[in-house]
ZAFI-27655 format. One record per residue (C-alpha): residue number from 1; residue in three letters; z, y negated, x. Coordinates in Angstrom, 3 decimals. Each point is the difference from the previous one (the first is absolute). Example, Ala and Ser with C-alpha at 12.3 -4.5 7.8 and 13.67 -1.06 7.14 Angstrom:
PT seq type       pz       py       px
PT   1  ALA    7.800    4.500   12.300
PT   2  SER   -0.660   -3.440    1.370
This chain:
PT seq type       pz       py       px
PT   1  UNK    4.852  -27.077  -19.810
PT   2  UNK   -3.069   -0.979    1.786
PT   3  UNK   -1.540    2.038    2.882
PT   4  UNK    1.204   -2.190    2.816
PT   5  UNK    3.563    0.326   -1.215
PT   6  UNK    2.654    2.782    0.856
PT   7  UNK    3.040    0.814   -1.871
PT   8  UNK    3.302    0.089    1.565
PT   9  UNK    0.929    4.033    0.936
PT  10  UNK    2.309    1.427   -2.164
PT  11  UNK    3.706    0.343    1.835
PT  12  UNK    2.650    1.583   -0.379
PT  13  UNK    1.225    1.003   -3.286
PT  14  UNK   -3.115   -1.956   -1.802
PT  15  UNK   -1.065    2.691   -1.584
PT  16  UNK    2.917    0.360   -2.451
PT  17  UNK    1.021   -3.968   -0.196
PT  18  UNK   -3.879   -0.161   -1.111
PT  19  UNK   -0.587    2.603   -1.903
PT  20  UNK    2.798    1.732   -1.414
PT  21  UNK   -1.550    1.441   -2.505
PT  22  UNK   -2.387    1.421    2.017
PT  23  UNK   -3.350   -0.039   -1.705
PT  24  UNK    0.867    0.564   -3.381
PT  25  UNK   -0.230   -3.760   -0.947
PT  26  UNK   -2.289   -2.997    1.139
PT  27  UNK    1.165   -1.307    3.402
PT  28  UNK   -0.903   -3.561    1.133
PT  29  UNK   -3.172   -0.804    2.138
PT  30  UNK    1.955   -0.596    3.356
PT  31  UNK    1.845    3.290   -0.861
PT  32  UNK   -2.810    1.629   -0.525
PT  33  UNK   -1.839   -1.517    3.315
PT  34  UNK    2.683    1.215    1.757
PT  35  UNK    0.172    3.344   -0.748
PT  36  UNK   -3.678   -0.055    0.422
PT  37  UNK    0.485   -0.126    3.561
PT  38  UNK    2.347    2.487    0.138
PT  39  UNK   -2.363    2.524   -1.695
PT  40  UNK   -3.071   -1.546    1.697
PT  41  UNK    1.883    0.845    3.381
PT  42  UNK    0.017    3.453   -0.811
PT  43  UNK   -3.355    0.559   -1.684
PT  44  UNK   -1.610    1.171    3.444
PT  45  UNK   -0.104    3.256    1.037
PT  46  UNK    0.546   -0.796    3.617
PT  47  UNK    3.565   -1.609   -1.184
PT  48  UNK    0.575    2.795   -2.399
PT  49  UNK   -0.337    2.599    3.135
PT  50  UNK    2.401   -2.010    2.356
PT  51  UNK    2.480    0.136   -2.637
PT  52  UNK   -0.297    3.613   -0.469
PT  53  UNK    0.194    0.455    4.054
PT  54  UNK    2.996   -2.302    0.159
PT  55  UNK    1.921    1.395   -3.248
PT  56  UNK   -0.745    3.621    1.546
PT  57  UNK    0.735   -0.629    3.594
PT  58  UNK    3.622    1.871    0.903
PT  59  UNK    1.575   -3.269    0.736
PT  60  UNK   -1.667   -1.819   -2.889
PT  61  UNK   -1.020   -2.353    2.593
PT  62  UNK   -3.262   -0.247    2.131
PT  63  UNK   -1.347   -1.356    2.524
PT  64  UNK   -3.527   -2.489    0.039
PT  65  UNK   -1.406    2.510    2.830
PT  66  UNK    0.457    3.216   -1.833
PT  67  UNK   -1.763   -1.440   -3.065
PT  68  UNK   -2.747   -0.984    1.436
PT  69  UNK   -1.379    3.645    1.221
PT  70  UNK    1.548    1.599   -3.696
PT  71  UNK   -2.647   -2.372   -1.835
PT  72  UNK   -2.565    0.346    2.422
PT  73  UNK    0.119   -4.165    0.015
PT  74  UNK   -0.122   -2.215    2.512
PT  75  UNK    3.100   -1.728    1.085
PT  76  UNK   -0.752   -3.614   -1.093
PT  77  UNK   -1.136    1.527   -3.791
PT  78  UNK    3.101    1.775   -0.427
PT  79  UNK    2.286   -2.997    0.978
PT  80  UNK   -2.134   -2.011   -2.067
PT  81  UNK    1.318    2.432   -2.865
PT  82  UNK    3.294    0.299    0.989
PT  83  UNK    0.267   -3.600    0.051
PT  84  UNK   -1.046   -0.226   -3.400
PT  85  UNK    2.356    2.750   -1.289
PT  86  UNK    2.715   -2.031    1.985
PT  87  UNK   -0.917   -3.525   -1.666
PT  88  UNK    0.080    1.608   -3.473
PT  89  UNK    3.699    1.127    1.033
PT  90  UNK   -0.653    3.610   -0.383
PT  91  UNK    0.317    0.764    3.916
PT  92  UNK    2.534   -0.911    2.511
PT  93  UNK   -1.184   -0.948    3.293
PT  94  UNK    2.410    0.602    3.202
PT  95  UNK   -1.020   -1.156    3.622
PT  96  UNK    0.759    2.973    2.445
PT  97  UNK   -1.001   -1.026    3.600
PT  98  UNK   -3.460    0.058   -0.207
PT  99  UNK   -0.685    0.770   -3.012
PT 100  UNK    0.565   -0.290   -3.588
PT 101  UNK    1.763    2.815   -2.328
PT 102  UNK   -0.769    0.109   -4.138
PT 103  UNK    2.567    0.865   -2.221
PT 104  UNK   -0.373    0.281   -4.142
PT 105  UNK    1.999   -2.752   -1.982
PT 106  UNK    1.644    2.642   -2.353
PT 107  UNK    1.093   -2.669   -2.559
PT 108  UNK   -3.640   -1.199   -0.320
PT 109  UNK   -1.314    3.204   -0.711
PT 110  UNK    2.952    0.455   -2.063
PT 111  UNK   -0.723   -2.879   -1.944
PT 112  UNK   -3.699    0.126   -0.439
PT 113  UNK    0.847    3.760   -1.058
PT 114  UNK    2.508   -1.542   -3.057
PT 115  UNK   -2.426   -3.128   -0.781
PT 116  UNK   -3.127    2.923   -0.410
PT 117  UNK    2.267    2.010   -2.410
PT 118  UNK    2.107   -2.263   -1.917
């Protein structure tokens, strides 16, 4: 893949209709870009953060304005981020009146968890 291309997101259940072996055997090249931008999505430590603030929060939810003063960020940065972790399919992004709520996608996680340890 060149540098002006972009693989398609993985959805859904890709993770196991790709991979279902995990990583214990070769995987193809689009597989593999794939997952790449899964794992690129979370190689940030701003992302990383937001997930630990929205896993932790008592609802498991959050909202875009209470992120923004937890990371010190500014507003635009962290929806930049959250926008990325929502592309990659590991958030879930609900419109609430003015603003938008973040929730985890717990079959992603649970899926990336099973892929990483098969």
């Amino acid at each position: 893949m060149n540098g002006s291309q972009k693989s398609a997101p993985v959805t859904g259940s890709d993770f196991t209709e790709c991979c279902a072996a995990g990583l214990s055997c070769p995987i193809p090249d689009e597989s593999a870009e794939q997952l790449a931008s899964v794992v690129k999505a979370l190689a940030h430590p701003a992302r990383l953060q937001l997930l630990a603030l929205i896993r932790s929060s008592p609802t498991a939810d959050a909202c875009v304005c209470d992120l923004t003063d937890a990371l010190s960020l500014r507003q635009p940065t962290v929806s930049h981020h959250l926008k990325i972790l929502t592309d990659a399919g590991i958030l879930r992004r609900e419109q609430r009146a003015t603003w938008a709520w973040y929730s985890i996608e717990p079959q992603r996680l649970t899926d990336l968890a099973a892929l990483l340890t098969s």
